[in-house]
Each structure stands twice: as C-alpha cells, then as structure tokens.
C-alpha positions in Angstrom: 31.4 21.3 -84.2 29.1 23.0 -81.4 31.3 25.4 -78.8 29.4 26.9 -76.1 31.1 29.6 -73.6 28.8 30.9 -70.5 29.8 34.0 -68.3 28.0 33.6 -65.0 27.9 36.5 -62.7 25.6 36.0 -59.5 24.7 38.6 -56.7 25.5 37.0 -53.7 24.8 39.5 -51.1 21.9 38.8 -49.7 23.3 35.2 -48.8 26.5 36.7 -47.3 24.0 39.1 -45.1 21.6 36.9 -44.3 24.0 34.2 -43.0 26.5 37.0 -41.3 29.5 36.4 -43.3 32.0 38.6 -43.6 33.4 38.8 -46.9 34.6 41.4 -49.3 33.8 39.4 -52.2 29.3 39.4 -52.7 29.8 38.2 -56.1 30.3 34.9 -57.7 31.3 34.9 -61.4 33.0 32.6 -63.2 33.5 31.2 -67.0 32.1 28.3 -68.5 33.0 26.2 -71.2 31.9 23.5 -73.8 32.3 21.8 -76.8 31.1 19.0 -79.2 32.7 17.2 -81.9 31.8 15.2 -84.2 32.8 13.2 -87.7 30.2 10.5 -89.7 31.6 8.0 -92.2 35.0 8.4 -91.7 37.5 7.0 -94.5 34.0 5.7 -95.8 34.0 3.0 -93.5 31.1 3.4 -91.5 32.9 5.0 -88.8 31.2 7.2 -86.7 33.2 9.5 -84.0 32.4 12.1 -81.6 33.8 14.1 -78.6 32.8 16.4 -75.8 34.7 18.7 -73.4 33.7 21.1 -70.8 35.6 23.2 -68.7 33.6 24.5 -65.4 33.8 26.1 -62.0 31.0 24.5 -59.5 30.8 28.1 -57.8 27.5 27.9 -55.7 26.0 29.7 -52.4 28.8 30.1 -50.1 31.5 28.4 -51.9 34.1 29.3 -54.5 36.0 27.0 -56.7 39.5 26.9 -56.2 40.2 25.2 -59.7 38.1 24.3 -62.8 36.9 21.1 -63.4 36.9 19.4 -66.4 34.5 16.8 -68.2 35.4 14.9 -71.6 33.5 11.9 -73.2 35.1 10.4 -76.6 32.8 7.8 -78.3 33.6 5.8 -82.2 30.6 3.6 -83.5 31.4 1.2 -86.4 28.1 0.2 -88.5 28.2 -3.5 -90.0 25.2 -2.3 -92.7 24.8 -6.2 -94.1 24.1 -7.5 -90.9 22.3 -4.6 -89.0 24.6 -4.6 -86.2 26.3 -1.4 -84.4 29.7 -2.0 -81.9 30.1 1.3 -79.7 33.2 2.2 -77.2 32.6 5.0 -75.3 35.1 6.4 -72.8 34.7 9.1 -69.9 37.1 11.3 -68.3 39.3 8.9 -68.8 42.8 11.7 -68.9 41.6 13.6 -66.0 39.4 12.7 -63.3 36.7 14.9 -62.4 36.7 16.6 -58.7 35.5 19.1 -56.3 38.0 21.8 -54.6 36.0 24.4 -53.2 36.5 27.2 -50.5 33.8 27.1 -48.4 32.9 30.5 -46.4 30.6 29.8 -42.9 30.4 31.8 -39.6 33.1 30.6 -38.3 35.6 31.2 -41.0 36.5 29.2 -44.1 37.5 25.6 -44.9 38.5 23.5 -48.4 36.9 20.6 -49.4 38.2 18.8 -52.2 37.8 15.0 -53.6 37.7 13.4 -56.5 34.9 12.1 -58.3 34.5 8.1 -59.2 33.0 9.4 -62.9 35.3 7.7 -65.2 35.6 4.8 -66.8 34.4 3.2 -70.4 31.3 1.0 -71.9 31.3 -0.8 -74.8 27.8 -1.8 -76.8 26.3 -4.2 -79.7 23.4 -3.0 -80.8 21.4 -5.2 -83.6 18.5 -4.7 -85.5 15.4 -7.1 -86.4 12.8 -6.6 -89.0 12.6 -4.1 -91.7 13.9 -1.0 -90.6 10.9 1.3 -92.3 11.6 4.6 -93.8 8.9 7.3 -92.9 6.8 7.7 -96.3 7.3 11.8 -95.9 11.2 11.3 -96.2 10.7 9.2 -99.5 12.6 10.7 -102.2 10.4 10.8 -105.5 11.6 7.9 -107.2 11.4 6.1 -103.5 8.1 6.5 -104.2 7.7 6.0 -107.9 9.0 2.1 -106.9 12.4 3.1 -108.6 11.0 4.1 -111.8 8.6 6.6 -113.4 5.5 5.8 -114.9 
C-alpha cells in the first residue's frame, strides 16, 4: 500500500494584481490525496489485484474548486502459467464520474463552470507470450546456475 497526501499553498497575488481583481482571498491552497493498492497471488491462484484512488482540487490561476474531484482505477489479472497467457479487466471511475466545478474570478466578476468528464469506462486484455521467456543470468539463483545441482 502506497498513500500519498500533498498540501499545496500558492501565492497568488501577483496574478490578482496584475489582472485587477479584486479579491480578498491571494492565496490558493488546497489538499491532495492518493493511494495505491495492491495484492499478488491471491488464494494462490495466480490472481493479481490492484487499486488506485485520488482525491483532488483542480485550483489553478484565477479559479477555485468548488468540490474535490475524485479519480479511482481497480484492475485483477489472472496468469494461466502453462500456457503463457495473461486476461486483464481494468475499470476507471466507474462509481463516480470525474468533473470540473470551478469558480472562476475575471474583471468583470465571477462565474461557475462545471461539467463532467467522459473518463470512465473499462478495457479488458489477453496478453500471450512466445518463445522462452529468458531469465537475466545476474538474477540466477546459485543452483540456477549450477544446472540444478552442484558439482
């Protein structure tokens, strides 16, 4: 398990001057969020499963998130070791759609944009693989080496 957390605290003043908006507010922070998840082998089955998360604001320049967004990608891989072959589902933001609500500050006052994002959805993969799948001699283990037996 990997968990990343970000505290992001910007100066925006010099953009608020420079564009003559009148805000209180010169500073942009906000709290990010990640994390990543992941299990080999499960039940010994050649099961492989993994998950990510993040929770983010998209503050930039001149606009301020109204809510966070949130990203998540869940993936399971099943290995078939006699026949070299892989079958992968993957599916992306499939309980929440990701989206964009911002506040947006300009000369002329203030406005909301906010839409949701098309980033969702699943893929599914086979993967097989040819020929003699060669293990590096430097990860060898000595009897590897030795041809299975000393000398």
């Amino acid at each position: 398990m990997n968990l990343g957390v970000g505290w992001y605290y910007i100066d925006n003043s010099d953009f608020n001057r420079r564009n003559h908006l009148g805000t209180d507010n010169s500073y942009v922070n906000y709290l990010s969020a990640s994390t990543n998840l992941s299990y080999t082998n499960l039940f010994n089955k050649n099961i492989n499963l993994s998950a990510w998360l993040e929770v983010s604001n998209q503050n930039n320049g001149n606009s301020i998130t109204n809510k966070p967004n949130i990203f998540h990608n869940i993936s399971a891989t099943k290995i078939f070791p006699k026949t070299q072959m892989e079958v992968s589902l993957q599916l992306m933001n499939i309980f929440k759609r990701p989206n964009y609500d911002a506040t947006t500050y300009v000369q002329s006052g203030t406005f909301r944009n906010s839409s949701k994002w098309d980033w969702y959805g699943f893929s599914i993969s086979f993967v097989k693989r040819f020929g003699n799948q060669k293990v590096k001699e430097n990860t060898k283990t000595d009897v590897e080496k030795n041809g299975g037996g000393g000398k």
